[in-house]
C-alpha positions as CSV (number, residue, x, y, z in Angstrom):
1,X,13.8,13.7,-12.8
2,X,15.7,10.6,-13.6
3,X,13.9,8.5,-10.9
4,X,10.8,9.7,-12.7
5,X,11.8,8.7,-16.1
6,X,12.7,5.5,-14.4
7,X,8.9,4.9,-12.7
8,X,7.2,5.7,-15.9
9,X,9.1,3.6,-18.0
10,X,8.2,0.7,-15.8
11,X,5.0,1.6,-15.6
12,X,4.7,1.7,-19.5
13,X,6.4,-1.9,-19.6
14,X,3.5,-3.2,-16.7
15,X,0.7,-1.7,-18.9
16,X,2.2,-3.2,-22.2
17,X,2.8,-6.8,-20.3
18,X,-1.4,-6.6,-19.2
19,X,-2.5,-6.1,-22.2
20,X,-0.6,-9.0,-23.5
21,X,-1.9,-11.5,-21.0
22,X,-5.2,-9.7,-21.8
23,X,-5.2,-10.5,-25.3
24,X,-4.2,-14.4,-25.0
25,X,-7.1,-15.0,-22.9
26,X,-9.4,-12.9,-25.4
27,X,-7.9,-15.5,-28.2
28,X,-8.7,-18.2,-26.2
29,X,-12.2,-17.5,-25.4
């Protein structure tokens, strides 16, 4: 259950961190 936790959270971090990168190259357009 731990290791779970552990997966998702990093998952979470990856999805945050893309849409980040998304958004500076929506602002620079």
């Amino acid at each position: 259950m731990v290791i779970f936790s552990f997966i998702f959270a990093i998952c979470c971090a990856a999805i945050a961190e893309m849409v980040k990168i998304n958004n500076k190259i929506s602002l620079k357009k």
